[in-house]
C-alpha positions as CSV (number, residue, x, y, z in Angstrom):
1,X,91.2,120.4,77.3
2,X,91.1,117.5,79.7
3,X,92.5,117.6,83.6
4,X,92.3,117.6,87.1
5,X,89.1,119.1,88.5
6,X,89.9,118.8,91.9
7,X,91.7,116.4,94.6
8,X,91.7,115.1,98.2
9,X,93.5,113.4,100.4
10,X,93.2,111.1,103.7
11,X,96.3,109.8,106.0
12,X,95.0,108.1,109.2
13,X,95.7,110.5,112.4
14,X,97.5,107.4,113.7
15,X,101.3,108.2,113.8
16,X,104.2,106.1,115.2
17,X,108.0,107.4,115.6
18,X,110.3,104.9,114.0
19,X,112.4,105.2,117.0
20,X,109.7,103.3,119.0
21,X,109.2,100.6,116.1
22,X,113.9,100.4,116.5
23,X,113.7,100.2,120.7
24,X,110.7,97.4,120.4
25,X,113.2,95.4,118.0
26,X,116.8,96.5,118.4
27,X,117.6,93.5,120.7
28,X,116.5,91.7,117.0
29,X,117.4,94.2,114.6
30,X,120.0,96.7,115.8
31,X,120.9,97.7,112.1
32,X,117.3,98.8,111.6
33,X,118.7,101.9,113.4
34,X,120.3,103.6,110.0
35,X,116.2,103.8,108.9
36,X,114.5,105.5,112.7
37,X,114.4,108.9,111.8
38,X,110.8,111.0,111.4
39,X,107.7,109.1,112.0
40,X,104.6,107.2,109.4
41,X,101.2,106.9,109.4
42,X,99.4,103.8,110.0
43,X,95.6,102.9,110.0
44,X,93.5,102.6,113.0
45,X,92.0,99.4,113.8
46,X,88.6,100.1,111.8
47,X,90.9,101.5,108.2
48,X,92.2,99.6,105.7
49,X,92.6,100.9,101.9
50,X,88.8,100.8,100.8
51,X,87.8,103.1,103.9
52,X,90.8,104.9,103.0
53,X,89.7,105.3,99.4
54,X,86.2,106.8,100.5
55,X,87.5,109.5,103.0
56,X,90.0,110.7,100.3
57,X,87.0,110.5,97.5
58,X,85.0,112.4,99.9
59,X,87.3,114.9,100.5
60,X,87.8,115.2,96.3
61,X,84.2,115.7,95.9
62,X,84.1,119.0,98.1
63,X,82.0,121.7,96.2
64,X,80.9,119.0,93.2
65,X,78.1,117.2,92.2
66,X,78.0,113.8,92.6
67,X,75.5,113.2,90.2
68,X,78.1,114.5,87.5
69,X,80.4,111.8,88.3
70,X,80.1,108.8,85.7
71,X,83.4,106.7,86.8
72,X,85.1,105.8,89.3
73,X,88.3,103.9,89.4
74,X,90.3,102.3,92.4
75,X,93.8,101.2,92.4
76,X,95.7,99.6,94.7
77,X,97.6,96.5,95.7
78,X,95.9,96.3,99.1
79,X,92.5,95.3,98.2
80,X,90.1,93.9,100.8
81,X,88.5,91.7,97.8
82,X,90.2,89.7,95.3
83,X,86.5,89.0,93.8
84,X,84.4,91.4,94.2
85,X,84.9,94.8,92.9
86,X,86.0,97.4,95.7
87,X,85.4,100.1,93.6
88,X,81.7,99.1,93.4
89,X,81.7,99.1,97.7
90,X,83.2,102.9,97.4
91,X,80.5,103.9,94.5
92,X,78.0,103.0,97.1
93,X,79.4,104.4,100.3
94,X,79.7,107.8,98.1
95,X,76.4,107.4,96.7
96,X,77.2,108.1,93.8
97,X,74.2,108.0,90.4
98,X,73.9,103.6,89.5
99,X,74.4,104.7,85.8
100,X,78.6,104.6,86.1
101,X,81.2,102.5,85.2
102,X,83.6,101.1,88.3
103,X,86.6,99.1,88.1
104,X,90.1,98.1,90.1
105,X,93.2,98.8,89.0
106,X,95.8,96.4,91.1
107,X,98.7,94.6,90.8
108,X,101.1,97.8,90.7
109,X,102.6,100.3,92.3
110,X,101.9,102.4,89.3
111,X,98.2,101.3,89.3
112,X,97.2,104.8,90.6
113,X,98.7,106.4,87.4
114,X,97.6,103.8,84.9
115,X,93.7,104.6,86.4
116,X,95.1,108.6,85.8
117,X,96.0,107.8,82.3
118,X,92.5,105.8,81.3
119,X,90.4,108.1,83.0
120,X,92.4,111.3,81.0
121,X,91.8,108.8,77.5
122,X,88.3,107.9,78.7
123,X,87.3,112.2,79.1
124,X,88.9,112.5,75.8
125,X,87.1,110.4,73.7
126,X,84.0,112.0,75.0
127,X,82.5,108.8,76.6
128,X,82.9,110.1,80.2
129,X,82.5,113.0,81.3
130,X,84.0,113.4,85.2
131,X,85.9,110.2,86.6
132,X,87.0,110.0,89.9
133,X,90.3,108.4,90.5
134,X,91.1,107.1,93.9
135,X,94.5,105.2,94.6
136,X,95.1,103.9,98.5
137,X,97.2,101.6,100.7
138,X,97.6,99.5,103.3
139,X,101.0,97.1,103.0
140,X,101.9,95.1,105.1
141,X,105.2,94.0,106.4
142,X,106.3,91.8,108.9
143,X,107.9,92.4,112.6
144,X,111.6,94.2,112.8
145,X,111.4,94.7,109.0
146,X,113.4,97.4,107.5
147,X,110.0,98.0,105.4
148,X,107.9,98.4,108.8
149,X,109.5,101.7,109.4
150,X,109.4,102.6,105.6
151,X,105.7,101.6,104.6
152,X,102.3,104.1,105.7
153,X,99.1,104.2,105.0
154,X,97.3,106.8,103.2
155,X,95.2,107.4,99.6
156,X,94.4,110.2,97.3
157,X,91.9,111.3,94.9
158,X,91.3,113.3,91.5
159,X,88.3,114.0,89.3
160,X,89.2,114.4,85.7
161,X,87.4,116.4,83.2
162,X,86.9,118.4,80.6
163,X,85.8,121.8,82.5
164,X,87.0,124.0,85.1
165,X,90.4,122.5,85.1
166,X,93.0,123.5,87.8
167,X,95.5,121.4,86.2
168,X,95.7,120.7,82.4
169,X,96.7,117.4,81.1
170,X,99.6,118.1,78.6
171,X,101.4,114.6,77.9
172,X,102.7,111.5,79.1
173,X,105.4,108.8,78.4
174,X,105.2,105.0,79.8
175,X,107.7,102.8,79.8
176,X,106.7,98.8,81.1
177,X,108.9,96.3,82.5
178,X,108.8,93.0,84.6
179,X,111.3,94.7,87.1
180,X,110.5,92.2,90.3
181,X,111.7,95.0,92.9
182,X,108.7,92.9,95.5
183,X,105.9,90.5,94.6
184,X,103.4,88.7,96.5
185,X,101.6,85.9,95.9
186,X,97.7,85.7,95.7
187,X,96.7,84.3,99.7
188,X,99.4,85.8,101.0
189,X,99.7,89.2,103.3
190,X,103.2,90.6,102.8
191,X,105.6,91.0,100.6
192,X,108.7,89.5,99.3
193,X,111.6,92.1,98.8
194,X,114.7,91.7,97.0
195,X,118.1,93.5,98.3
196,X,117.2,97.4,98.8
197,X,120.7,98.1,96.6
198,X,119.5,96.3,93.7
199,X,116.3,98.0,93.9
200,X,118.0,101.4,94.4
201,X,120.4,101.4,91.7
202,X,118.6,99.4,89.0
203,X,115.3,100.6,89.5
204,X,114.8,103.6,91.0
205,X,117.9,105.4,89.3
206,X,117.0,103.9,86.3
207,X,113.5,103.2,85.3
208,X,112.5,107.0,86.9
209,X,115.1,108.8,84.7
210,X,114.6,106.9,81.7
211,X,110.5,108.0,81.8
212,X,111.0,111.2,82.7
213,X,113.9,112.0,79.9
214,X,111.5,110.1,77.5
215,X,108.9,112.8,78.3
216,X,111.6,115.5,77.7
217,X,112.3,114.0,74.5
218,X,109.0,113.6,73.6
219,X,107.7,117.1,74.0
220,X,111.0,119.1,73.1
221,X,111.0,120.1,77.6
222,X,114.0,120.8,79.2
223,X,113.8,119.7,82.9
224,X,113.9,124.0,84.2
225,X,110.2,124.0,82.0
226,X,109.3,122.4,85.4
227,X,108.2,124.4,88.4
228,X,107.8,120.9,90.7
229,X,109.4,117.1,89.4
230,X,108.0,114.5,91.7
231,X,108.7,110.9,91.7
232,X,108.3,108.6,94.8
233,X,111.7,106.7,96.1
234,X,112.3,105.8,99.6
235,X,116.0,106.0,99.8
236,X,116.5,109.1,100.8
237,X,119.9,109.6,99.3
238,X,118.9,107.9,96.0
239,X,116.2,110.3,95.7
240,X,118.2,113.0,95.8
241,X,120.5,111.8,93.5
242,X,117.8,111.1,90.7
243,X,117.4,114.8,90.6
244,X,121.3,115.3,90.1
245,X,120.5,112.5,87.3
246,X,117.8,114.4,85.4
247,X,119.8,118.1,85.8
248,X,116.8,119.5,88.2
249,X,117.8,121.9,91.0
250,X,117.2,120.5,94.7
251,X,114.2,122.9,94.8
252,X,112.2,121.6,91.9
253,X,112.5,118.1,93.6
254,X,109.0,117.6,96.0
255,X,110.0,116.4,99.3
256,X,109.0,112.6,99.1
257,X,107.2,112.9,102.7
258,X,109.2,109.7,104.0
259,X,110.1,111.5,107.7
260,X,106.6,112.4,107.8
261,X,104.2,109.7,106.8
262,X,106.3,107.1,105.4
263,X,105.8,105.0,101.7
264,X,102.0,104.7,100.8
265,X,102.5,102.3,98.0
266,X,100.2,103.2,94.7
267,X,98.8,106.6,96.2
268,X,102.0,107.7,96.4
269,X,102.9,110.0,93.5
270,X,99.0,110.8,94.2
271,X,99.7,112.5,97.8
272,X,103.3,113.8,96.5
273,X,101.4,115.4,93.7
274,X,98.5,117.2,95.7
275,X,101.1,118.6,98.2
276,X,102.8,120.2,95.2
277,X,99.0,121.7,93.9
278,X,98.6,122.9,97.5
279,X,101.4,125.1,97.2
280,X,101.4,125.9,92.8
281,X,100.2,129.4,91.1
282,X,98.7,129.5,88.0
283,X,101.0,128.2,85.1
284,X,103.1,126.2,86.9
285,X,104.5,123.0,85.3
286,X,104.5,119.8,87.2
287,X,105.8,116.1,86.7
288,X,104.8,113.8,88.2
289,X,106.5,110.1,88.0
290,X,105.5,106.6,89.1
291,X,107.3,103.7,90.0
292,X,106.7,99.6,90.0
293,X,107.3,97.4,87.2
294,X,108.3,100.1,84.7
295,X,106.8,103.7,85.3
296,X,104.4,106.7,84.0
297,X,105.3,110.2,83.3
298,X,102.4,112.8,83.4
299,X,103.0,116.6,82.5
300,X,99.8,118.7,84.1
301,X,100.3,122.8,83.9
302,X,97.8,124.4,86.7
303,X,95.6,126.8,85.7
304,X,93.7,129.9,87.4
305,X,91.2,128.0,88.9
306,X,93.8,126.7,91.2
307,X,92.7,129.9,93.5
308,X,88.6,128.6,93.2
309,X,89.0,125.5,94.6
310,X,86.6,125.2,97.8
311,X,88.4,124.1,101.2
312,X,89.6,120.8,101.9
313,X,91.5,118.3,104.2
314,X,94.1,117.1,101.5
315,X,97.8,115.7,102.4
316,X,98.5,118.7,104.2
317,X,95.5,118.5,106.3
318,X,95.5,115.3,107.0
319,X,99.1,115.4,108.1
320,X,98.3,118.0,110.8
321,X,95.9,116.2,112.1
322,X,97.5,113.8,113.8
323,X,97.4,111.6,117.4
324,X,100.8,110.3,118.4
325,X,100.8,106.0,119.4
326,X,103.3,105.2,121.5
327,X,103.3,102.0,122.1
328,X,104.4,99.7,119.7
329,X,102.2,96.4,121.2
330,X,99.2,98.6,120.6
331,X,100.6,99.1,117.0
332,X,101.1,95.6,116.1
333,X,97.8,94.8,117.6
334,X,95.5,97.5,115.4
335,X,97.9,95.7,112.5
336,X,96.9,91.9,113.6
337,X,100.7,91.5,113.9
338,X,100.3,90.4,117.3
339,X,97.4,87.6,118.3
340,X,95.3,88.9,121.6
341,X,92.5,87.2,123.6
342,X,89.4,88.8,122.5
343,X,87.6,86.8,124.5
344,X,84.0,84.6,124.1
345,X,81.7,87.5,123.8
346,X,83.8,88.0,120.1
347,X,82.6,84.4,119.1
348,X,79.4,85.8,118.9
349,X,78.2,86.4,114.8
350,X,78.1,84.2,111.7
351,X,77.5,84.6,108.8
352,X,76.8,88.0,106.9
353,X,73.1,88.0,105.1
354,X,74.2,89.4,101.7
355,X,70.6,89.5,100.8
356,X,69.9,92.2,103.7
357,X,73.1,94.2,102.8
358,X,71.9,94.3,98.9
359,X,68.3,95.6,100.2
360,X,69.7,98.0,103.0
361,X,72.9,99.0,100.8
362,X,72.0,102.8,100.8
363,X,71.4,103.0,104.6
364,X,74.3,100.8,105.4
365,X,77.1,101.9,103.2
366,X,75.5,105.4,102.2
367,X,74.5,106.4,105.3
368,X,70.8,107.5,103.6
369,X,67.9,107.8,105.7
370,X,65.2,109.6,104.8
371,X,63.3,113.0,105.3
372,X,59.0,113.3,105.6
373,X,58.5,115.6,102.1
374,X,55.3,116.9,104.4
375,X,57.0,118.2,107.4
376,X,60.9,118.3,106.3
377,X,61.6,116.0,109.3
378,X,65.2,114.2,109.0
379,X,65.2,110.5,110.5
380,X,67.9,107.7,110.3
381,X,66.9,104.8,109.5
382,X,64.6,105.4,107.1
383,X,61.6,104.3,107.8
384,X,57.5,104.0,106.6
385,X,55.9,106.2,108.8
386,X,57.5,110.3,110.1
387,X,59.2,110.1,113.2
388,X,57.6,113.9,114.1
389,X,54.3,113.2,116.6
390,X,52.7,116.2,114.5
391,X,53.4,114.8,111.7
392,X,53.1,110.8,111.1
393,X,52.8,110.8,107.7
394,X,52.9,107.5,106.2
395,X,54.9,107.2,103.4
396,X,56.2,110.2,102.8
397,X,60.3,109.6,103.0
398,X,62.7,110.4,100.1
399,X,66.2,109.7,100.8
400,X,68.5,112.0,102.5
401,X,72.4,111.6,102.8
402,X,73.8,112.1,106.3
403,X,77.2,111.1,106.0
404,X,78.3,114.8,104.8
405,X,76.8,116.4,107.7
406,X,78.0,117.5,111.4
407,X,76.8,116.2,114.5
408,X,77.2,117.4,117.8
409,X,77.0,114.3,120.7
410,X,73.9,113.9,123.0
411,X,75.4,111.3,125.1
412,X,78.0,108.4,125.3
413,X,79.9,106.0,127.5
414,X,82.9,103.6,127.4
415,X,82.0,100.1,128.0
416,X,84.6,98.2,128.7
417,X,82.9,95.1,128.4
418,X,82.1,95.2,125.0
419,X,84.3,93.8,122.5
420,X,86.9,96.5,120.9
421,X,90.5,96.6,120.1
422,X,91.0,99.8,121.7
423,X,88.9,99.5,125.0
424,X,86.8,100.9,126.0
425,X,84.4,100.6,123.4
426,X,83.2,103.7,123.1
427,X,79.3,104.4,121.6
428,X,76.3,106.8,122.0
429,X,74.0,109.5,120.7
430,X,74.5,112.3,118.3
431,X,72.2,114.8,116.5
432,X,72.7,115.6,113.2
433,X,72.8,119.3,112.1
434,X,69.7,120.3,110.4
435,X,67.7,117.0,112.3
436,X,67.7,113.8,113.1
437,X,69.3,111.3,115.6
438,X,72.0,108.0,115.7
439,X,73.1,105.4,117.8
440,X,77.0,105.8,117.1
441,X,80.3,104.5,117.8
442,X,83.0,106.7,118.5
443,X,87.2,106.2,116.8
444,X,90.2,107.9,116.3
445,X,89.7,109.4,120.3
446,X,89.7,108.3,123.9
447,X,86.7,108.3,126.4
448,X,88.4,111.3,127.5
449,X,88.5,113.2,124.2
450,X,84.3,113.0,124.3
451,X,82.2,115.7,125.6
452,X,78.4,116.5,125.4
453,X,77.8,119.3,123.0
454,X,81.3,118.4,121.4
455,X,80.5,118.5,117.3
456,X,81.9,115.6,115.1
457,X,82.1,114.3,111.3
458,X,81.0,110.7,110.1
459,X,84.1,108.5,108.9
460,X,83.4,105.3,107.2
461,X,84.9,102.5,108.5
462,X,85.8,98.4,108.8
463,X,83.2,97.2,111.3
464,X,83.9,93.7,111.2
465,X,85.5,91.5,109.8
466,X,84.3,87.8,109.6
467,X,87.5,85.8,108.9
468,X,86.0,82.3,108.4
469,X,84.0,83.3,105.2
470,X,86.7,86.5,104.1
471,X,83.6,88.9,104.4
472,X,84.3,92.7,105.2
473,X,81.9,94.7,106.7
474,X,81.6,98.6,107.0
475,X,79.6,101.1,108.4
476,X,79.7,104.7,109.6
477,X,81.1,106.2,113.0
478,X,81.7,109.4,114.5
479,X,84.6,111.4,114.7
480,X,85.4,113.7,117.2
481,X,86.4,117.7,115.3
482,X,89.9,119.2,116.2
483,X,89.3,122.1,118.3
484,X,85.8,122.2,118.7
């Protein structure tokens, strides 16, 4: 048997009514009206879809081994690199064994599924063992677009393998077509749509019904074999009406999340998917449908270990937790859709010693410092010599992950002369459960969230990005815990 071992999920805690993206534009847009109901998500300044990608694999990996991991696969259409693989940047960050194969899956909406479908064929040939598929997504769209109040940002994850299944894999049909719904040129950061009527009618109600009747066909189903059908489609009313197409009852259809955190492009039918699991019992069938230039069909039937799965964030998590923006300036800024002064001091940089980042990859991406095998002292960075005065053992380090572990914060301030997109900028020190200390910045809170004593989580994040060379760069920060 081949399946899902387990899943996770990440939507930023950034959320934005689409009544206050109408009132910023209506003087513009008035029509734009018909689309302000519910509310999406949208990255913080420090997110795009490879920090994305990470939080949801992280939260997939919950109770497994990394070391058993031997893939992993990334799809999007968001990617921060064009050449350099993304997937290699999340292998790191995870920590995950050298001895795997990475790769990007891009150009597609579907891309998330077509990394499902060669991660199911790669565990069952036997090459592979566990492969972790991540799909995420940050699109972009331009001011007092229709598609502003439509597009979020979110990813999802699966491991697929051979053991301990809590979904089986039990079929799939594909069907592939140049359908140009929306392209976008290479250099270029949004989309070009065609009219949302030709879209609807010709590809959602279309293309979607013709997979999933394939699969029908193809397995001798009738659509009531189905406990859950899901299949992503923004128009709300077209959505429906796909369901009245294939003959399934309005409660077999998944809600398609739209009023709650908006389209999130390839890790879509992902997120739709593990909303379904967090609700299924054992033997339950579930389809689940992509869409963009043709679409997939996958069949999975959960299975008792459904009710082992350890504890995670997921979708329904991560769409609890939650911090409402209200201003739609401070939107479009965290989005670069609106130029600001960020002053001299944000001259200050150059370029980024790739040499240094290759030889400090596991501190800097990983978050690996290192522990005294003498004393069982935890220090970060690693370093030659204990940090423990009654220790000082000289080499003695072997590498221990932080990034996994709680903190609880020593100290902190908000500087508001240090450069930040969300002043003030907000850094200081935090002690690690178990040992071992870190200078820190602080996101996704205000100066007046922060407490000594309070207990956070590390969150991998953009940290810079130098835009005359197109470099990148990430790093950890701290997170403040809900409720604690």
């Amino acid at each position: 048997m081949v399946g899902i071992v387990s899943y996770g999920g990440y939507i930023p805690k950034n959320r934005i009514s689409r009544m206050t993206i109408f009132q910023a534009n209506a003087w513009f847009a008035p029509a734009t009206i018909q689309f302000a109901q519910g509310e999406k998500a949208f990255c913080n300044w420090d997110e795009d879809a490879l920090s994305m990608a990470v939080e949801a694999s992280r939260d997939c990996l919950k109770g497994m081994n990394k070391k058993d991991i031997d893939a992993l696969f990334l799809a999007s259409t968001t990617l921060p690199y064009a050449d350099r693989q993304n997937a290699g940047i999340v292998a790191t960050a995870l920590n995950l064994k050298e001895e795997i194969i990475t790769a990007d899956f891009t150009g597609s909406l579907k891309a998330g599924t077509t990394a499902l479908l060669s991660a199911i064929e790669a565990v069952r040939s036997g090459e592979r063992k566990n492969v972790l598929i991540t799909a995420s997504d940050k699109r972009e769209t331009k001011c007092a677009y229709l598609y502003e109040m439509w597009f979020g940002d979110g990813a999802a994850s699966f491991v697929i393998g051979s053991e301990n299944l809590i979904a089986e894999f039990k079929g799939s049909y594909s069907v592939s077509y140049d359908f140009v719904d929306h392209y976008r040129e290479v250099g270029r950061k949004t989309d070009y749509i065609w009219e949302e009527r030709w879209i609807r009618d010709e590809g959602y109600m279309k293309i979607i019904p013709e997979a999933i009747n394939g699969l029908l066909k193809k397995y001798n189903l009738g659509i009531n074999d189905f406990s859950k059908i899901i299949y992503p489609c923004p128009f709300k009313r077209a959505h429906r009406d796909i369901g009245k197409l294939i003959g399934a009852s309005k409660e077999k259809i998944q809600d398609n999340m739209h009023e709650v955190c908006g389209e999130l492009g390839a890790a879509h039918p992902f997120a739709m998917f593990i909303s379904a699991l967090e609700e299924a019992n054992p033997g339950d069938n579930i389809l689940m449908v992509s869409f963009g230039q043709g679409a997939d069909a996958l069949w999975f039937k959960v299975t008792e270990n459904i009710k082992n799965l350890p504890p995670r964030k997921g979708i329904k998590g991560s769409l609890a937790d939650r911090r409402e923006v209200t201003s739609y300036e401070k939107y479009c800024i965290f989005r670069d859709l609106l130029a600001v002064e960020m002053g001299i001091r944000a001259e200050a940089g150059g370029q980024s010693p790739l040499s240094i980042l290759w030889r400090n990859r596991k501190m800097i991406l990983g978050l690996v410092g290192g522990r005294c095998t003498k004393c069982g002292t935890p220090q970060y960075p690693k370093s030659h010599i204990c940090v423990n005065p009654e220790c000082r053992a000289f080499h003695s380090q072997e590498d221990y992950e932080f990034a996994d572990r709680e903190a609880k914060i020593v100290s902190y301030t908000g500087d508001l002369l240090a450069i930040s997109v969300e002043p003030p900028a907000i850094y200081g020190l935090i002690e690690f459960d178990g040992g071992g200390r870190m200078l820190v910045d602080f996101t996704d809170c205000q100066l007046e969230d922060l407490k000594v004593g309070l207990r956070v989580k590390m969150s991998f994040r953009k940290r810079w990005h130098d835009k005359e060379r197109g470099f990148h760069g990430y790093y950890w920060k701290a997170v403040p815990l809900k409720g604690e």
